[in-house]
Phi, psi and omega in degrees: 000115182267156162215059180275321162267358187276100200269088183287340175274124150100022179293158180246164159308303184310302193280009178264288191318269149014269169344312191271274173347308180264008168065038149283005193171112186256151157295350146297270210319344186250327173281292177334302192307309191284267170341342188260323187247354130329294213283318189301297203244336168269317197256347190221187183074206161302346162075061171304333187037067184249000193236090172280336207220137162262132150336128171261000184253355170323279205298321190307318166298309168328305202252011135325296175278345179293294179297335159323293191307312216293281178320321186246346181067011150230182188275132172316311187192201184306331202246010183317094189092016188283135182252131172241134159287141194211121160310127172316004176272344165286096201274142188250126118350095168085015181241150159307103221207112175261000171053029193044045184206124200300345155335329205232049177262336186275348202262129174217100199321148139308318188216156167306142182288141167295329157328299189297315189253032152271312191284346173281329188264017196245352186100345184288141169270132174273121154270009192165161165237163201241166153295103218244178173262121196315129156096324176092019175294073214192157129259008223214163172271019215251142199200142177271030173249311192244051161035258206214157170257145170286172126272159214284339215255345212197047202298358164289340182268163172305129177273345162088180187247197307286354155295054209251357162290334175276342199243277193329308182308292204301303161342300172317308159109094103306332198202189174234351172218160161235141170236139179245167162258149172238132176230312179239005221078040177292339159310311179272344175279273187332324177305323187269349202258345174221049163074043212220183256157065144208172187278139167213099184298166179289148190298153169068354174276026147253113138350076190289349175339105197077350176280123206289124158301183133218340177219076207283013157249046177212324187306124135225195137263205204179162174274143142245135189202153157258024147241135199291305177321275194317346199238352170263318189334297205293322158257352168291354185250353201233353184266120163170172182276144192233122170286000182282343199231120162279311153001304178286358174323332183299325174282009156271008152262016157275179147241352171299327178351115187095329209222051175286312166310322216264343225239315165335331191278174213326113157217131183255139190249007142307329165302316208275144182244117180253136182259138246203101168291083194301328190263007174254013146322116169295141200311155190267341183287353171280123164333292181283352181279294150021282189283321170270359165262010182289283188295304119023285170283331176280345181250355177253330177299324173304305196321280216284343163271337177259005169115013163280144169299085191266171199215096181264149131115002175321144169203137186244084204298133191066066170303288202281341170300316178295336181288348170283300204263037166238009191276124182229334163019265197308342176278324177290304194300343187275307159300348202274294173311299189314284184324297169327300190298337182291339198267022162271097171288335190258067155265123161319328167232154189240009187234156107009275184300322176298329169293303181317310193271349192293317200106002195270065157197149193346157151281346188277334196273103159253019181269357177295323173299329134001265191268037183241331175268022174231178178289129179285014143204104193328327159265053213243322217265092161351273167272023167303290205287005182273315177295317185303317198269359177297302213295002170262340160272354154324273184338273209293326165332274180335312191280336174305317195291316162295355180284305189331313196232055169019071166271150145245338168227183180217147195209116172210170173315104177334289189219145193289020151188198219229160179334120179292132178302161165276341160289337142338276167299000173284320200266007171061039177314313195222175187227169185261016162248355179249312164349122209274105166236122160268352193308340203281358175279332191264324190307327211247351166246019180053050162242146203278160209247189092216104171280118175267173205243111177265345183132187206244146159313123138336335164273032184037027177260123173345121139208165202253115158222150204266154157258121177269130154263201186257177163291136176077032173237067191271283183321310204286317169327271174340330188280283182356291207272022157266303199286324174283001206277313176315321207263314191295313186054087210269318193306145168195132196284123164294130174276110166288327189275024180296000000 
């Protein structure tokens, strides 16, 4: 088999798929490829620990679907033959799945995350599970199964949480696509600290069925990718009703469903009008805040040459107050979880709190002391239902300023300052309740997301910046980050050999 045109660093589904059509390239030969560059540079080399678990059944499943192909000459479904990376919060079937937290390194689900089996039925492979922060408790990797994942662009630096094994791997080229969760932002934070392309959809058009919580009326999961196309591929496979989660009755309020790829075709990213969030911009006397609002400001000025509509100086007044009385972490979670472990019969533990008093979890996560302090059942709790209800004037606050000045987005920094070193967070620079992440804005007013690639530090390190969208408005997102994706080319390979 030649792949002699088949370019494996930085491959899509499209330039895979394409390859195998022309009979340049089996889906063995690319989970080999992937497995190799696993073993070299994640688990050995620089040692990225962006990978707990390899599928051991990867390749076998691969030349399963080759012969498929070989035999019917078309593809099992969209993702066919595609090795996809899945955060360790997706419990897999006959894969080990630890939640990041080393209790659970022997647990090996009975059934598939519903997430896991759209994409096994869509044709795709689990090539791995990735590394998370215990619990997903986190901004940060540091988890008592891989101590901490690096980033690729920066190994003194953060790969960030809690999704830091999908976003290092996919950065990396370990897989060719991911799935991450998001609660408070976990998608997007990693996304933006490692050059990346991800989504955080309005809760419920995904399915959480198997997925670990920490807040389940914030959760979902979501694609990460390094192409915008691959991140629509990926949710044209994951939007849908799932009857195990009520929570997707929301995907019956799309009409996108399906047609994420498709919305992709002539979209002009000119149509669209953007507001510039001003006041969630980090002070310009921090050095790193700085450096990401420079890169940032440099990516809404290209925006504004190619013919997008910016909207400067915008503000979302007492911003950081809402984000106080809308942070529900320490009240929910302790409860969120404890329910998931009881419905697990082979969990080694059934609380919270048995993790929490065992010790079994990173020393660095410091919101389990957090949510160890909090109530075991949240509405208990004085001001829970005054907070479930801030988040909903959040939202309309937010959704005012855009009717106000005809947005279709609001754009601002993923997060106010650039990956943290780990001497930094050693030195407790920062705690995961002080940490400046905007992402807690899309999170917390239950509106859909997106973290983009703004572009690089002079010192080449990643930043990110997000786009708010309205509800459901994930096709539109998509359109966006597809036309600057064209124009911008945002994307750049991390130098693994230094």
């Amino acid at each position: 088999m030649s792949n002699e045109t088949f370019s494996f660093l930085e491959a899509t589904v499209t330039s895979f798929h394409q390859a195998v059509l022309d009979k340049k390239m089996t889906s063995a030969e690319l989970v080999r490829w992937y497995l190799e560059r696993i073993e070299t540079l994640d688990q050995n080399g620089p040692q990225i620990r962006s990978i707990v678990t390899v599928n051991p059944n990867a390749l076998k499943e691969a030349e399963e679907l080759d012969e498929f192909f070989a035999k019917h000459g078309t593809f099992k479904g969209p993702l066919h033959g595609v090795p996809v990376l899945i955060k360790d919060q997706a419990e897999t079937k006959g894969i080990p799945t630890t939640f990041g937290c080393k209790l659970f390194e022997a647990y090996i689900p009975e059934d598939d995350a519903t997430v896991v089996k759209r994409l096994r039925q869509a044709g795709a492979i689990i090539l791995a599970k990735t590394s998370m922060c215990d619990f997903a408790a986190g901004w940060f990797s540091f988890s008592s199964v891989t101590d901490y994942t690096k980033n690729p662009y920066a190994p003194e630096r953060e790969a960030g949480g809690s999704s830091a094994g999908t976003s290092a791997g996919i950065a990396a080229n370990f897989g060719l696509v991911g799935i991450g969760e998001d609660t408070g932002g976990s998608i997007r934070v990693p996304s933006s600290f490692n050059n990346l392309f991800g989504l955080r959809v309005t809760t419920g058009l995904i399915s959480r069925h198997g997925f670990s919580p920490l807040v389940h009326f914030q959760d979902t999961a979501g694609p990460i990718a390094r192409s915008v196309r691959d991140a629509a591929k990926l949710l044209d496979v994951l939007v849908g009703y799932d009857p195990l989660d009520p929570f997707t009755v929301a995907a019956s309020y799309t009409r996108d469903a399906g047609q994420y790829e498709a919305s992709l075709e002539n979209a002009a990213i000119q149509q669209f009008r953007v507001g510039i969030l001003a006041n969630v911009f980090g002070p310009d006397d921090n050095p790193e805040a700085k450096a990401v609002n420079e890169a940032v400001h440099g990516a809404a000025e290209f925006l504004r040459r190619i013919g997008v509509e910016i909207v400067e100086g915008l503000e979302l007044p007492d911003c950081g107050q809402w984000i106080k009385d809308t942070s529900l972490y320490i009240l929910q979670s302790k409860q969120d979880i404890g329910h998931f472990l009881r419905q697990r019969p082979g969990a080694p533990v059934k609380s919270f709190m048995d993790i929490y008093e065992r010790g079994a979890f990173h020393p660095m996560n410091d919101l389990f002391h957090d949510i160890a302090g909090g109530p075991e059942n949240p509405a208990e709790a004085a001001d829970y239902y005054k907070m479930r209800v801030n988040q909903e004037a959040f939202r309309r606050n937010i959704l005012d300023i855009m009717a106000q000045n005809e947005l279709d987005f609001l754009l601002y920094p993923s997060v106010q300052v650039l990956p943290p070193t780990r001497e930094e967070l050693y030195a407790l620079k920062w705690t995961c309740l002080t940490f400046p992440t905007n992402t807690v804005i899309a999170s917390q007013s239950g509106l859909p997301a997106m973290s983009i690639p703004a572009g690089f530090t002079p010192d080449g390190i990643p930043v990110g910046f997000e786009l708010l969208g309205k509800p459901f408005a994930e096709a539109r997102l998509l359109q966006f980050a597809y036309g600057y994706e064209k124009l911008a080319k945002p994307r750049k390979t991390p130098n693994l050999n230094r």
